[in-house]
Every structure is written in C-alpha cells, then in structure tokens.
C-alpha positions in Angstrom: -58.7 -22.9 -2.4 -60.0 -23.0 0.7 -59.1 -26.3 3.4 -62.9 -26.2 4.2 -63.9 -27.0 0.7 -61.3 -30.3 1.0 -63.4 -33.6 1.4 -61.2 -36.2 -0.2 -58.1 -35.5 -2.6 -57.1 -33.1 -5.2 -55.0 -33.3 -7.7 -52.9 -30.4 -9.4 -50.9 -31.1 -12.8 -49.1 -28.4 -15.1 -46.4 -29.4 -17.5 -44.1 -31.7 -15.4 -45.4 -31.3 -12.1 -48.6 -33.3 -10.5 -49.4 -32.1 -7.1 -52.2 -34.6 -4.5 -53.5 -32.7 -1.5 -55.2 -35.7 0.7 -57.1 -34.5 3.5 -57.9 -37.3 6.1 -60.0 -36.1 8.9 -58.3 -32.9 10.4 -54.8 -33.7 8.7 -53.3 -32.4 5.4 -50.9 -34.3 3.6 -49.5 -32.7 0.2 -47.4 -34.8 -2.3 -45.7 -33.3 -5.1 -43.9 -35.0 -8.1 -41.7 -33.8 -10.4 -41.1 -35.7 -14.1 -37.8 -35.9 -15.2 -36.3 -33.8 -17.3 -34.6 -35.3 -20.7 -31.5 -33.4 -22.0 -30.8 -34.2 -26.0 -27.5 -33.1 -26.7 -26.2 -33.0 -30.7 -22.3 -33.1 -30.9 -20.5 -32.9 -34.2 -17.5 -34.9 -34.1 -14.6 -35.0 -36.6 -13.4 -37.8 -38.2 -10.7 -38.4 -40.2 -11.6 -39.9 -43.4 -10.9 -43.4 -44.7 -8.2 -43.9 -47.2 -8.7 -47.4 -48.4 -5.4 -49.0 -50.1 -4.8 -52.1 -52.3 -2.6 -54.4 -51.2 0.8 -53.9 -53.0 1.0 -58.0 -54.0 4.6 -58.0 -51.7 4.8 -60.6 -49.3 7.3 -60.2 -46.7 9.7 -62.6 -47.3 11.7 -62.7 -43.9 8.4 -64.3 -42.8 8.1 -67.0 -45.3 11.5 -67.8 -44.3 11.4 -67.9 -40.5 8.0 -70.4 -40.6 9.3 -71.8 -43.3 12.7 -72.6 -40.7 10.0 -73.2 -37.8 8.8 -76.3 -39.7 11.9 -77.7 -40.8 13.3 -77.5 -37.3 10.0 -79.0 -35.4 10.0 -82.1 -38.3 13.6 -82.7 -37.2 12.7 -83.1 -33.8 10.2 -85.5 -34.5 12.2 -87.5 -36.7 15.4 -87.4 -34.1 12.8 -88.0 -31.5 10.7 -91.0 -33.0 13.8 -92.2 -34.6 15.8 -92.6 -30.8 12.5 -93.4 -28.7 11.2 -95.8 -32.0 14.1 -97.9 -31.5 13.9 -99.3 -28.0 
C-alpha cells in the first residue's frame, strides 16, 4: 500500500487484531488493537466422597446434666436475690 493512495483512514482487521492508519494532511498516525485473549482451563479435582450417617439416638448425657445444673443454679439466684432485695 502505497502512502500516496492514503486520503482518509484505513482500517486493517485479522483474527484479534484491528489496525487504523489515519492520514491527516502530511502526518501518519497508525493505531493498532489487540483483543484479549480468553484462557479456559478444565481441572479435575478429587473429592472425597460423602458418607452420610444416622444419628445413633445417644444423647450425651454430661450435657443434659451441666444445663440442666446451669438452670438450677441461675433460679437460685433469682430467688436468693428477689427474696433479700423483695424484702426491703
């Protein structure tokens, strides 16, 4: 291509690229752009499989009995407490 045969702009494209050639008066301005690129990758990765297990019906009892404590001991403060502040 010849820069005589330049009047206005030209535009080149191929695959990801798109080349402008502007000529403006006795001045040459070139502008190239390049798409991006988009990189798929597929990984396999492992899993360990899922055992699903029924509950065995056992509660743990230790914890029955420490709430079960827990209560009785915060109702006996509120009794004590209502029972001494109540009075006056």
């Amino acid at each position: 291509m010849h820069i005589n045969t330049l009047h206005d702009t030209v535009t080149i494209t191929k695959e990801k690229l798109r080349v402008q050639i502007h000529r403006i008066k006795d001045t040459v301005y070139i502008e190239a752009e390049q798409q991006a690129d988009t990189v798929i990758v597929h990984k396999e990765v492992p899993v360990e499989k899922i055992v699903y297990q029924k509950p065995d019906g056992k509660t743990n009892i230790g914890v029955i009995w420490f709430l079960l404590g827990a209560l009785v001991v915060m109702v006996g403060v509120l009794v004590l407490g209502f029972g001494w502040f109540g009075g006056r």
